[in-house]
Structure formats: structure tokens, C-alpha cells
N, C-alpha and C positions, 0 to 999 in steps of 0.2 A: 338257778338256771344255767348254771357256767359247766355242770353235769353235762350237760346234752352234749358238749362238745368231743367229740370222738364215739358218741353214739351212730345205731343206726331209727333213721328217721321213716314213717310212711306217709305217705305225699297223699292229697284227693285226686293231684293232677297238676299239670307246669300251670303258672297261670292261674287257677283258680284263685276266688278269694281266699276263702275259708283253708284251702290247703297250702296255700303258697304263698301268696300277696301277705297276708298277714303274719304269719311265724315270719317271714324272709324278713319283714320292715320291720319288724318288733327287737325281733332276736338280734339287730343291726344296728337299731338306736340303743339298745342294751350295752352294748359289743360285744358281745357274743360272738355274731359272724363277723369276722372284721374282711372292711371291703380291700382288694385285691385288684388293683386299677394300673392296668399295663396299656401304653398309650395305642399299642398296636392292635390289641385286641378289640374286639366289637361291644358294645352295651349288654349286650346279651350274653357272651363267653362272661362279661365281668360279673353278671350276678351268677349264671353257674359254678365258675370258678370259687367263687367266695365259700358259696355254698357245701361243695367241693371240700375245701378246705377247713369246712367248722366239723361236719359230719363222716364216722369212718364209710359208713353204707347207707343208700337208702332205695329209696323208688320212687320215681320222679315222674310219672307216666304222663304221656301226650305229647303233644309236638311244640316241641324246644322252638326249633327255629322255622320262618314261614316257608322256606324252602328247603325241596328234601334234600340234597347234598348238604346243605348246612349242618342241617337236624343229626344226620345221620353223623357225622364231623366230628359233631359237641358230643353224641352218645357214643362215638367213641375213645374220642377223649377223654372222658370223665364217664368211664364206663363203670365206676361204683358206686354211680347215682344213680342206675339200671340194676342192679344187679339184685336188690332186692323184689324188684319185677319177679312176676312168674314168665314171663313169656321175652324173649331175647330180642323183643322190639321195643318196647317201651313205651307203647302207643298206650291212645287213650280207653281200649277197651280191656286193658288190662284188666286179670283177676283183680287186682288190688287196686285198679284206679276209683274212683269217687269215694263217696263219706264211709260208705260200709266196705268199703275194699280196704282202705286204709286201716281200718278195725281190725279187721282179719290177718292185714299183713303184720299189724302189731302182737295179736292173740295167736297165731297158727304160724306165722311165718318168721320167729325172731327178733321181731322191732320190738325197740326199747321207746319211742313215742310215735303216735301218731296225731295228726293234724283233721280234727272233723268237728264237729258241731253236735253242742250238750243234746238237744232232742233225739237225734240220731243214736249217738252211743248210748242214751237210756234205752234207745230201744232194740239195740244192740244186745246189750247183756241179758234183757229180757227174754230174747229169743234164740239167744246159744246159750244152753246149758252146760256146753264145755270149756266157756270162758267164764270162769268164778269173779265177781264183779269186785267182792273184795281184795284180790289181787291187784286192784289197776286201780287208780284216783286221777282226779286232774289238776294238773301244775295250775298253779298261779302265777302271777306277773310280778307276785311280791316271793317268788320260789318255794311258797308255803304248798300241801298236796293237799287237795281235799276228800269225802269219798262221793262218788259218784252221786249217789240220791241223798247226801246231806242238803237240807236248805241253805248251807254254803256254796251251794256251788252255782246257783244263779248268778251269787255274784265274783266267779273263778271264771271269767271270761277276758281273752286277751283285747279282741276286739269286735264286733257285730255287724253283719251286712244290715245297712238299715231299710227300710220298707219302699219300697218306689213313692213317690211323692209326686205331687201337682204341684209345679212352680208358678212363679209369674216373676216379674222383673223389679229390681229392687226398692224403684222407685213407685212406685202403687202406692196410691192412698188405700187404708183402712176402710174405706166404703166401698174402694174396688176390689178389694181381698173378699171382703166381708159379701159382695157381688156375686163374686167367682165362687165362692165355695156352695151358696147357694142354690148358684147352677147346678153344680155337679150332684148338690144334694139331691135335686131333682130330679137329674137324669138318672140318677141311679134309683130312685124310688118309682120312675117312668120304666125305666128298664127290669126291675125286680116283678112286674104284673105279669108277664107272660114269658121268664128267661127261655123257655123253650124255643121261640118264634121269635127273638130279638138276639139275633147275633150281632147289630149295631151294637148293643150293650157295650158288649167285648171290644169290639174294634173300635168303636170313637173314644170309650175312657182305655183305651189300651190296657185291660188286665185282661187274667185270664177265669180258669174256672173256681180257682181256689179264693177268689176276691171273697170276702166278706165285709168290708166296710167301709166308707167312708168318714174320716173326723179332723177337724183340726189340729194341726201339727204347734209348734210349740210360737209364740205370738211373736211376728216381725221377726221371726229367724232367720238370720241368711244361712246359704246351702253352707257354707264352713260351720257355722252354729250348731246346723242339724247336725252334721257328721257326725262333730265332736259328741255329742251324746252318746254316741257308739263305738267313740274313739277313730273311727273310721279316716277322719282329720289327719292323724299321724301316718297309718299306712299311706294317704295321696301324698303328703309331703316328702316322705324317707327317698332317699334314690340311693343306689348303691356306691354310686359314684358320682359326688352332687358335679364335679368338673366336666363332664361330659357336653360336647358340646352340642346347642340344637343344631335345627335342620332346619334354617330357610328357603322355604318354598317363594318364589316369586308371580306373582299375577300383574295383568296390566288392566285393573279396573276398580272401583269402589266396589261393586260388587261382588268381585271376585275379594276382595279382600276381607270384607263381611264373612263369605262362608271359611274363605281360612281360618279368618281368626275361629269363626266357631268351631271348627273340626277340631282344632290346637287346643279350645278350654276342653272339648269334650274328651279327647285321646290321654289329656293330664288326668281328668277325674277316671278314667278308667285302667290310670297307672303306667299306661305304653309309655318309653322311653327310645328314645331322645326324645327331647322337646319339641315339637313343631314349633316357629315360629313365622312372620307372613311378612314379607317384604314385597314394594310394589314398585315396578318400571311404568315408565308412559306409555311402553309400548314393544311387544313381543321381542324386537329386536334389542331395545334398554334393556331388560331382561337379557338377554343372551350376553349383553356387556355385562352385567353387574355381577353374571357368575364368574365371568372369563376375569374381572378382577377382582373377586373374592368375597365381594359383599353381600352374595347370595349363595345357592350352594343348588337349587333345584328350578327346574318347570317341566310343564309338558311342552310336547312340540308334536306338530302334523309331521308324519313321513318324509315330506320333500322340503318342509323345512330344516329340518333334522339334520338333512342329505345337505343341502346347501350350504346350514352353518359351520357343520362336523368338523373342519378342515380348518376355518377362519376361528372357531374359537373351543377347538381340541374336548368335543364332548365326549362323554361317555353315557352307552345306556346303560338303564337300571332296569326298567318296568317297562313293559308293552301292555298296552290296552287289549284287553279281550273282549267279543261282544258275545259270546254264551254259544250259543245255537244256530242267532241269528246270520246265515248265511250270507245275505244281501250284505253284508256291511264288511265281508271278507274281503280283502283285495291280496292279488295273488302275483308274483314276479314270474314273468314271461319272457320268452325270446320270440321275437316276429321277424319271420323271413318271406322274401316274394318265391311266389310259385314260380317253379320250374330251375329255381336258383340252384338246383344239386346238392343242398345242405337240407341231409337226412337223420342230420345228427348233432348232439351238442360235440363229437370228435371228428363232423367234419371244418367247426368254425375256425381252425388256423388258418393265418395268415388272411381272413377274411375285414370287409371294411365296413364302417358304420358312417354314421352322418349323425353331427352336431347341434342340439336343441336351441346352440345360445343365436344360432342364423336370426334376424332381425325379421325375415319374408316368414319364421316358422306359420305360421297361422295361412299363408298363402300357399306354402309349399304343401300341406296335407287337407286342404280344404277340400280338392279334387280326388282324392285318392280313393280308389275305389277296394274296400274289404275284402271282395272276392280275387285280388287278386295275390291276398297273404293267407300266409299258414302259419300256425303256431309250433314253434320246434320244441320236442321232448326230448328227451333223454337219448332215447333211437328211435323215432319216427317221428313224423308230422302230423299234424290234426287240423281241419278248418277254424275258422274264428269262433266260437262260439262261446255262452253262456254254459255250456255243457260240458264241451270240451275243454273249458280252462281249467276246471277243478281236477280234472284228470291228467292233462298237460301245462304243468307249471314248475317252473323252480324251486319255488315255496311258498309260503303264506309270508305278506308283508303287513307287520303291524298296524293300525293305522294312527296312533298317537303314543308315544313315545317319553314316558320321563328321564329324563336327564340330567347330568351334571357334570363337575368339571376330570375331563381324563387325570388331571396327577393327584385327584383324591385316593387316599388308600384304599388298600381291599377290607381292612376291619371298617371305616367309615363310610363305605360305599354300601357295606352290609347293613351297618346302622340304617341307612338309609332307608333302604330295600324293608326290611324288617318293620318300619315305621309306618310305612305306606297299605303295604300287603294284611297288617293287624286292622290300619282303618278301615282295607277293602273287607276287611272279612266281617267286622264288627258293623259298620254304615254301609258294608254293599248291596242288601236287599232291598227288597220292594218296602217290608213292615217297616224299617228301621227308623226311628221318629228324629233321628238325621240322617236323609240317604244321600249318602256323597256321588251317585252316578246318575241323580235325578233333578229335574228344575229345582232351583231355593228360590222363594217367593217370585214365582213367574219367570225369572232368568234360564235363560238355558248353556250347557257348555261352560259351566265356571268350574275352571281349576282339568276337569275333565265328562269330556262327552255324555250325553243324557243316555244315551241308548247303551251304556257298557254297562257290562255284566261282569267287570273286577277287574284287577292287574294282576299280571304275571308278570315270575320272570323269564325273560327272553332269551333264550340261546341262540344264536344266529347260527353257530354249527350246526342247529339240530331242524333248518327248516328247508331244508333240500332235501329230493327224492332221490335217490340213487349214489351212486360212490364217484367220486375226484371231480364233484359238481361245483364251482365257485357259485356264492350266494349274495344274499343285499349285502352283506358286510364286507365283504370285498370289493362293493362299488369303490369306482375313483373320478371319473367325470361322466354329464350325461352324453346321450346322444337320441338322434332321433332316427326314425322312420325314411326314406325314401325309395324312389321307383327308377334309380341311379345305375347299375350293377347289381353286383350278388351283396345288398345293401340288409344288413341285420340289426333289427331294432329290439331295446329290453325293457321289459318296464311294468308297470303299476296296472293290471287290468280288474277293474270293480264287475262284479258279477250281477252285480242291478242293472250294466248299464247294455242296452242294446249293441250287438254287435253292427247292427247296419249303419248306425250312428259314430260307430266306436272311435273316427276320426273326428268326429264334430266335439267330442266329449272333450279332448285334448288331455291323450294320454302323457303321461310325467315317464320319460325311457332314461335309462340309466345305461353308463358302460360296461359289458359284459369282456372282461379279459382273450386273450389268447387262450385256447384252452392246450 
């Protein structure tokens, strides 16, 4: 195995099991790749890099990192882990990405091995005629080759995705196993009478169409047990760089702590790195202490929490909450001026005045205020108050919940971060996903983050203004409010659900909008 080193390699795809996960964890406890651990560098740069330096070329197709600047970064960095690609992105639709791509780029394209799955490559040579099968075998783990269709080569495997499995909890009696399996025996003999008109089938035992059976798995296994049968054990355990440190998320609740931890064991079994781990304050604000002195490292926060603490305990964002489509749940950062005040423009607001939310009367002072007598200021014109108008007249889109962490964390540790979050969101952000992290966990709602969101992003604040030399949320510095005082200019937080006739009673959240 110590060959491979300065070869060129072809990948299924970053990430996959079968093409990546397991040569990368294998070839590492071997040492083969040896790990390459710079403290500045990110979890992420540290396994390409490694990689990088065992391999002279390869193809590495699909997206590196969850965000594109990143992505784009590492492939250029380490641009001869592309270059075996057909195509000068290195995306995942590459000629040569999946099991049979990889085939090809070994047979057609120069690679010296590729990374795919015994079924597949049988069925490979069978149906290219211009790949002579006894030119190629398959390496073993003991660096012996085998040839493709000898009955050695069942057992020339490094490691095995193993079959989806029905769990239960490890403490079950033998009569509630012996229960459970029951059930499902039945549902599934319930369901095989009519597959055509039972798509329950499908969707309550979650498989799909290829299912064929139901049977038990090996007696009183725990899930480490099972793995190991397929060796699958070692790839969860390998890390490139076991020093790496986690990422505590903090929550203020039992509950919320319950779905961290489970997110944390499910993210380790699926390989992502750093490690989540789950710390808990008594309370949003404990939280915001426990990062500001280092005991924690992460949470979310509402908008105007965000805004309040920013200052008092030097945060930094990571991730904005997105809610997909859903409209209503958009909130947009606004300028509101009184009619008639002369300000036609965000370049007429110099030397203009605001009014201060922290007044004590606030709730007295805009109770009376009447709507019709503001306008919403653009860019260069004015607009009436409305649910129509905002989306068109606005500063920018203001996130509504916000992860965060400490500002003097590095830029490689803050991407760890990001990179951690963005893989759960992709992995548990749907509706199917039998842990959905944006949906109630047993009846709770809002733990860790909002039921209604449709993912995290990352946030540019740069990039949420309309128009050019526009200051944005991120250049807030204190609030201020609304008044009927002078040429009196209010900024702030306008939600598009909410009636404009009401829009005073709602108690908008304004922030300070600079000299312009």
C-alpha cells in the first residue's frame, strides 16, 4: 500500500463513503497519508492538505467546503486534486464523479487507482470492452492484488457501507426486541399485499424501492458491534487530526440539550468534524457569558438580541437563519421618515436627527402615532407604509436568528464552525430526515433553532443592501426610535406579516442609521 503514495488517485466524490471516507480513514491509520495539522488551518484544509501530500494527482469531485468562497479557495489551493477532473470545477457532476466515473478516470483517464465498490467495477468491465479486466485487480488491505472475478475478492474489501438497520435503545429486554421485530415483520407482509396502493409501505419503515427484506441482525448488537462487521467501526473513529478541538453549542434547557446531544452522536456517526459537543446555561443571557469567557464557543440569538449583546460581549456572526420561500417570516431593515420632512433620499439624511428607543414613556410616545403620516425612504424616493412597498423599499433583508460566537476566534476556527453547522443543515434540514433539526423534537418547538427554517446560511452583511455607498444592519451602533418631533428619521426591523395600520402597536425594534 505504501505504492499509492505519489500516485494519481480517482475519487466517487469529497465525502462519500465508498470514495473518500474510507480510503482517506484507512490509508491514515495505515500511515500512509500522514496527517498535516497546522493550528491555523481549518478541519477541513487539514484532511485535503494531508491528502494533498500522500497523492501526486487526483479528482476529488464535489463541494469541498459548504461555502462557495471556501470551496473555490481549497480548489485552488490544492489544484492537483482537480486536475484529474474533466471539467475545471470539480463539481459533483463531473465526468468522473460517482462509482463508474471513477472507473473511467482510472481506465480512460490515467489514474493509477480508483476508489468504488466490488458490484459496480464487475460491472464495469463487463460492459467496456476497452477496459481489459485482466489488466486491473483489487488491492487488499494486507497489499496483496487480487483479480477482479476470483472468489478472492469478496473477501479484498477495505471496508462496507452496512445496510440501514432498525434500532431500539440499548437497554430493551429480549421480549421487547423479540416485539419490535415482530411488528415490523408484519408491516411489511401488511404492506407487500398491494405495494402498488401502499406507499405508507415506504414512508413509515423508511426504505425505498429496492427493499427486499426484512431479518434479524446479529443478537444484542450494539450499533459499534454491528459496524465492526463491516469494519465501518474504524472509518467513525479515524480523525485526521484526533487534536482538533469540538464546538460547544450552548442551550438554556433540558430539552434543548436532549436534541444537541442527539444531533452531536448523529453528526460523529456520519463522520463530520469537529466534534459537536452541548453545554448548557440557565439562561440566554448565562449563555452569552459562558462564550464571552470561553467555556462555550456557540448559540443562536434573535436579531435584536444579537444587536444588544454584540458590544457587551464582542460577538461574531457565523450563520443566519433562512426560511426558504416563506415570505412572511422575512424581516427587512427600513428607514422611516415623516411626510413632508424634505428627505427624498438616503443622500438627503445628513446632519439629520433621530430619537432614542431607550426613553422610558417609549410605549406612550408611539401608541398615538398615526401611519399615514410616514413614508418609507429608498435609495432615491419615498414609498407609503406598506406590506408591498417594504419588499421593494428596503435596505436589506435582516436575518431573523443568528449563530454566533466569540469575535477573537480565528478565521480557520470560525470556519470549522460554519462547516459543522451548514453539513447538519444539509444532512437533518429536510422535511424526510428521521432527525430534522428545523422541526419540533418530541413536541418542543424552537430548540437550538426555529421550526419554520428552511437551513443556515452564511451571511454576508456586505451583500444585503440595495444599491451602492448604502451603510447596512452591520454598521449599526445604537438604537433609536420613531418620533412626530422635526425632520425625525427612524430605522429598523419591519416584518411583512405584520399590518401596516397596526405597524405602531406591533413595537417596531429601530436601530441607528449613521450620517450618510
Amino acid at each position: 500500500m505504501i505504492d499509492l503514495r505519489g500516485k494519481k488517485s480517482c475519487h466517487t466524490g469529497y465525502g462519500r463513503t465508498t470514495g473518500w471516507r474510507i480510503p482517506v480513514a484507512l490509508l491514515k491509520r495505515e500511515g500512509i497519508i500522514l496527517p498535516i495539522c497546522e493550528p491555523l488551518q481549518s478541519t477541513l484544509e487539514h484532511e485535503i492538505k494531508s491528502v494533498a501530500a500522500t497523492f501526486n494527482r487526483a479528482c476529488i469531485p464535489g463541494e469541498w467546503a459548504t461555502t462557495p468562497d471556501v470551496d473555490a479557495a481549497l480548489k485552488m489551493r490544492y489544484d492537483a486534486m482537480c486536475s484529474m477532473c474533466s471539467g475545471r470545477t470539480c463539481d459533483r457532476n463531473d465526468d468522473y464523479a460517482g462509482y463508474v466515473g471513477a472507473l473511467n478516470c482510472l481506465c480512460f483517464n490515467g489514474g493509477d487507482v480508483a476508489f468504488s465498490k466490488l458490484s459496480v467495477v464487475r460491472q464495469f468491465f463487463e460492459d467496456n470492452r476497452l477496459a481489459n479486466v485482466s489488466d486491473y485487480g483489487l488491492m487488499c488491505r494486507d497489499g496483496s492484488v487480487v483479480d477482479i472475478n476470483s472468489g478472492a475478492a469478496e473477501a479484498c474489501f477495505w471496508a462496507a457501507r452496512p445496510w440501514d438497520t432498525f434500532v431500539t435503545h440499548g437497554g430493551a429486554s429480549d421480549a421487547k426486541v423479540q416485539k419490535l421485530t415482530w411488528a415490523l415483520m408484519q408491516a411489511k407482509r401488511k404492506g407487500e399485499e398491494n405495494l402498488a396502493n401502499n406507499r405508507w409501505y415506504y414512508n413509515i419503515l423508511e426504505i425505498d424501492d429496492t427493499f427486499s427484506d426484512i431479518f434479524p441482525a446479529i443478537d444484542n448488537a450494539t450499533t459499534g458491534q454491528y459496524l465492526s462487521e463491516s469494519r465501518m467501526d474504524i472509518v467513525q473513529a479515524e480523525e485526521m487530526c484526533a487534536s482538533e478541538a469540538p464546538v460547544r453549542f450552548c442551550v438554556s434547557s433540558d430539552e434543548e440539550r436532549k436534541k444537541c446531544s442527539d444531533l452531536s452522536s448523529l453528526l460523529h456517526l456520519r463522520g463530520v468534524s469537529p466534534e459537536l459537543q452541548c453545554t448548557q446555561g440557565s439562561s440566554v443571557d448565562d449563555c452569552l457569558e459562558m462564550i464571552k469567557l470561553g467555556t462555550s464557543d456557540v448559540m443562536t440569538l434573535t436579531n435584536s438580541k444579537r444587536y444588544a449583546s454584540h458590544s457587551n460581549h464582542s460577538l461574531a456572526d457565523l450563520l443566519a437563519e433562512s426560511y426558504g420561500r416563506d415570505e412572511s417570516n422575512l424581516y427587512y431593515f427600513v428607514a422611516v421618515v415623516k411626510k413632508g420632512s424634505g428627505i427624498n433620499s438616503v443622500y438627503d439624511l445628513a446632519g439629520k436627527t433621530t430619537c432614542n428607543t431607550g426613553s422610558s414613556n417609549w410605549d406612550d410616545d408611539i401608541k398615538d402615532l398615526n401611519p399615514e403620516n410616514f413614508e418609507l425612504l429608498c435609495e432615491a424616493q419615498v414609498m407609503s407604509l406598506s406590506s408591498w412597498s417594504v419588499q421593494e423599499c428596503n435596505l436589506g433583508r435582516i436575518p431573523g436568528n443568528m449563530l454566533v460566537t466569540r469575535q477573537s476566534e480565528s478565521r480557520a476556527r470560525k470556519e470549522n464552525m460554519r462547516h459543522l453547522f451548514l453539513k447538519a443543515s444539509k444532512m437533518f434540514g429536510h422535511s424526510r430526515s428521521f432527525f430534522r433539526l428545523f422541526y419540533t423534537y418530541f413536541s418542543h418547538k424552537d430548540l437550538m433553532f426555529k421550526v419554520i427554517l428552511h437551513e443556515v446560511k452564511f451571511w454576508l452583511m456586505g451583500n444585503a443592501c440595495h444599491g451602492r455607498g448604502m451603510v447596512v444592519a452591520g454598521d449599526l451602533q445604537s438604537p433609536v426610535t420613531v418620533g412626530e418631533r422635526g425632520n425625525t428619521l427612524g430605522v429598523g426591523n419591519f416584518s411583512v406579516k405584520e399590518d401596516p395600520k397596526v405597524l405602531w402597536d406591533v413595537g417596531l425594534e429601530f436601530y441607528y442609521f449613521p450620517q450618510v
